[in-house]
N, C-alpha and C positions, 0 to 999 in steps of 0.2 A: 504494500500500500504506500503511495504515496505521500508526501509529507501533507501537501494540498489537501489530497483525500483523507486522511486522520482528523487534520483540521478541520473538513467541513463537518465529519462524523460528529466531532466535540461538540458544535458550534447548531449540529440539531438534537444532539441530547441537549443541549441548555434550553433551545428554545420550548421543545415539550416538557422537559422539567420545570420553567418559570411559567406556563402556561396552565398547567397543573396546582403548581402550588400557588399560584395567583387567584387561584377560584377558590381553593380549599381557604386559602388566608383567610380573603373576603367574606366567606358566607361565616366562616367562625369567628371570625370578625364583629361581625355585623350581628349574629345571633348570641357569640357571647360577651356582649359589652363591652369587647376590649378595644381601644384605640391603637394601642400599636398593633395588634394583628392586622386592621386596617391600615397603619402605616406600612406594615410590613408587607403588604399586600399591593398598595400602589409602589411601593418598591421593585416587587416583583413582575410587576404589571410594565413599569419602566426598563426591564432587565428585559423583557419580551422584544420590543422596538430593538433595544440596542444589540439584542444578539442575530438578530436581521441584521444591524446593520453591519455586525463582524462578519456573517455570512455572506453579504456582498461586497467584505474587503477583500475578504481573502481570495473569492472568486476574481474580482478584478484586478489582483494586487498581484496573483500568477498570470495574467494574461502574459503571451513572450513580447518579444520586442519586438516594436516596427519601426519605419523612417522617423517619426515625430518623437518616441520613445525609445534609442535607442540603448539607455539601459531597465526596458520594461517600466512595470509598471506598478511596481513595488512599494513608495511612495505614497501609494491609494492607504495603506494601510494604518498608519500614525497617522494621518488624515482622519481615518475613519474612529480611530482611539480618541481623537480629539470630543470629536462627535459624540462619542459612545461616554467619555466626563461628562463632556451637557447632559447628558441622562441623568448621569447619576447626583451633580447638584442641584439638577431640576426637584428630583423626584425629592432630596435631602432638604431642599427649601421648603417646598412642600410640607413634608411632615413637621420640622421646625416651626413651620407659623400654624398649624390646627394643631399642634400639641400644648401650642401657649395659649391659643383659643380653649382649650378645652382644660388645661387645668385651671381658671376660672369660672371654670360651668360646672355647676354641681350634676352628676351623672353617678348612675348605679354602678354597683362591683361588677368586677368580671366574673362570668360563669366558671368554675373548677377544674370544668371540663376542658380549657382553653388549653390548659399548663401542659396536656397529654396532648391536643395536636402540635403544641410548638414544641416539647420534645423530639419529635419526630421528627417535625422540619428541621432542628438542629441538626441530626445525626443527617440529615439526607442531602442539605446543603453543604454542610463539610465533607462529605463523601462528592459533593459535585465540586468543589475547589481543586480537594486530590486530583478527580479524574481527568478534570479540564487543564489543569497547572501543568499535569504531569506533558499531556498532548503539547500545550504552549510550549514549554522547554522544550521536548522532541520537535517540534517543528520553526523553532525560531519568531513564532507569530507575536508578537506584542500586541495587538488586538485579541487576541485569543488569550491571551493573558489578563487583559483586559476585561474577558468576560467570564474567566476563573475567579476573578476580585470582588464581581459583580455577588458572585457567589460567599467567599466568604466573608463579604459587606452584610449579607444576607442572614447567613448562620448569628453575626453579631448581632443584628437588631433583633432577632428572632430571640437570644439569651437575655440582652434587654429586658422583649418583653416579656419574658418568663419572669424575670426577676422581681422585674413591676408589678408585675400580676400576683407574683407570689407575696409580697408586701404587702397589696392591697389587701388579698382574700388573706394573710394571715392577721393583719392587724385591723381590719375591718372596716368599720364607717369612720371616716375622715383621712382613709386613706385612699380614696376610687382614685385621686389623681397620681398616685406613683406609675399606674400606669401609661401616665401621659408625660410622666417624667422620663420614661425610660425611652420611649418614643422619639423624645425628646435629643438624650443623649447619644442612641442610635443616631438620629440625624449628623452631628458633625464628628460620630466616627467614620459615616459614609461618607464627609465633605474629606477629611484626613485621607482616606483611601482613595478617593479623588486625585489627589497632588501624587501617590504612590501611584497612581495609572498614568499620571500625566507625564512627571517629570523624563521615565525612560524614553516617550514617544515623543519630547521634545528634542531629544536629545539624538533621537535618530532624524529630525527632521531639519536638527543643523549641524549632523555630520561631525556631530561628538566623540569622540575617541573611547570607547568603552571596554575595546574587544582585547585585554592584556594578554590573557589566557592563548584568544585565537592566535597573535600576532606570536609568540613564543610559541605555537604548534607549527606555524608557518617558516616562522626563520631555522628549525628543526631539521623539518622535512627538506626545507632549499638545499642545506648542507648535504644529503643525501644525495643529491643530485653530482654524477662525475662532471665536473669542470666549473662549477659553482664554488669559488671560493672563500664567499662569505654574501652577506646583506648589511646594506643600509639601511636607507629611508623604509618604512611600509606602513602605508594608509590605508586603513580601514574602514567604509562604511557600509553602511544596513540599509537594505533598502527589499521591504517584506519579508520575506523568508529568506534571502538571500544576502552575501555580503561580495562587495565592490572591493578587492585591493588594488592596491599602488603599490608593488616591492622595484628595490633597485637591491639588484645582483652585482656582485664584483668574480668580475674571471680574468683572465690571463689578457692583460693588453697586448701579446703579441698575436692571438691569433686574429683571423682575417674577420669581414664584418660577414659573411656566409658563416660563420662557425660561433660566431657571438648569437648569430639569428637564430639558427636551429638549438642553440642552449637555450634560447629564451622559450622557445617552443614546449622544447623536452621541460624545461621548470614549469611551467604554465599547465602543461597537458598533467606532470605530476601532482602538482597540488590541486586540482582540479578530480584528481584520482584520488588524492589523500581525501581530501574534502571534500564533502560532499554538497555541503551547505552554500562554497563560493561560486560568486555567480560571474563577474568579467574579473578576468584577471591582466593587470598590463606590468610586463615586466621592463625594466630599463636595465640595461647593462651600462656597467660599468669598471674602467677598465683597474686594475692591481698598482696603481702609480700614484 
């Protein structure tokens, strides 16, 4: 399978799972008095939209290259991460201003029953973070990462509101609004995880230096290469699932420029073999002087 194909796989388990527990939220929500399962709810209702719209990064983000895009189209997808934060301090504003509405409103306790559906959703939205995390790392996607966060944004407010509700139903009348507190507090842990979705996908979008790891796998592999006798410069960028280098190679100044060319070839074709993940590779030679 595909790195693409995993990805989209993650990217329609999220949307049937947020679509799912978006109705469960709401109707226990709604029937057991709680406000945050209602937040928690338009949370999840928010997380629907956005995992469309990872699902049409990633499809557009592998498209290949053409004349106008000739390093693809990869790009599309911290774009789309961008996007996919509005979701989620739309939805975080949201619950922050009806959660201060609502702990000035006198309103009944939560129903008991509530504390058993959002256990459940805890265990099953952190089961959706692993699952989805784990695909985002395997396939290099930051929007798919993006919608693993979505998830354990989710699992938190969900503890929240168990907490809330636990307070209220344990300590009784004058305490219905702890669960509007917790709603409350949910809101800018999800505005926090906001800025943790954000800052990686700003950082691919201006070709920020992140990749230390890769760039010492790459100067590695170069040295394997017979007539490579070290590296320079090598730049690194991300662009979707794929990464863009810049290496300069140092070889032998006496041979000819047919023999510098085809070393460049052979490095290029190697790490391209080593690597599975790199997507244009331009090598520069350079000569041992």
């Amino acid at each position: 399978m595909t790195n693409q194909e995993t990805a989209i796989k993650a990217t329609y388990f999220s949307i049937l799972g947020n679509i799912g527990l978006a109705t469960i939220k709401g109707l226990a929500g709604f029937f057991g008095n709680s406000y945050a399962l209602i937040a928690d709810a338009i949370e999840s209702t928010a997380d629907i939209f956005s995992s469309f719209l990872v699902l049409f990064g990633i499809k557009y983000s592998n498209r290949p290259a053409d004349e106008n895009h000739p390093y693809g189209h990869g790009r599309a997808e911290p774009l789309i991460t961008f996007i996919v934060v509005g979701f989620l301090i739309t939805s975080a504003t949201i619950i922050a201003y009806e959660s201060i509405q609502n702990i000035g409103t006198p309103h009944q306790l939560p129903k008991s029953w509530t504390l058993i559906v959002l256990a459940i959703i805890i265990i099953w939205k952190e089961y959706s973070f692993q699952k989805v995390m784990k695909r985002a790392i395997q396939t290099n996607s930051s929007s798919l990462k993006a919608d693993a966060w979505h998830h354990r944004s989710d699992a938190v407010t969900s503890i929240a509101a168990f907490l809330g509700i636990s307070i209220a139903l344990f300590f009784g009348k004058g305490y219905e609004s702890a669960d509007d507190w917790a709603a409350l507090l949910a809101s800018f842990f999800i505005l926090y995880n906001s800025y943790l979705i954000f800052r990686p996908a700003l950082g691919e979008i201006m070709d920020e230096h992140r990749y230390q790891d890769l760039e010492q796998n790459i100067r590695t592999i170069s040295l394997k290469v017979e007539g490579i006798l070290g590296t320079e410069k090598c730049f690194i960028r991300k662009a979707g699932m794929k990464y863009h280098v810049d290496l300069h190679a140092i070889v032998d100044a006496n041979i000819s420029v047919k023999e510098g060319h085809d070393l460049a070839h052979q490095l290029k074709d190697t790490l391209r073999n080593e690597i599975f993940e790199l997507g244009h590779v331009l090598i520069h030679v350079e000569p041992n002087e």
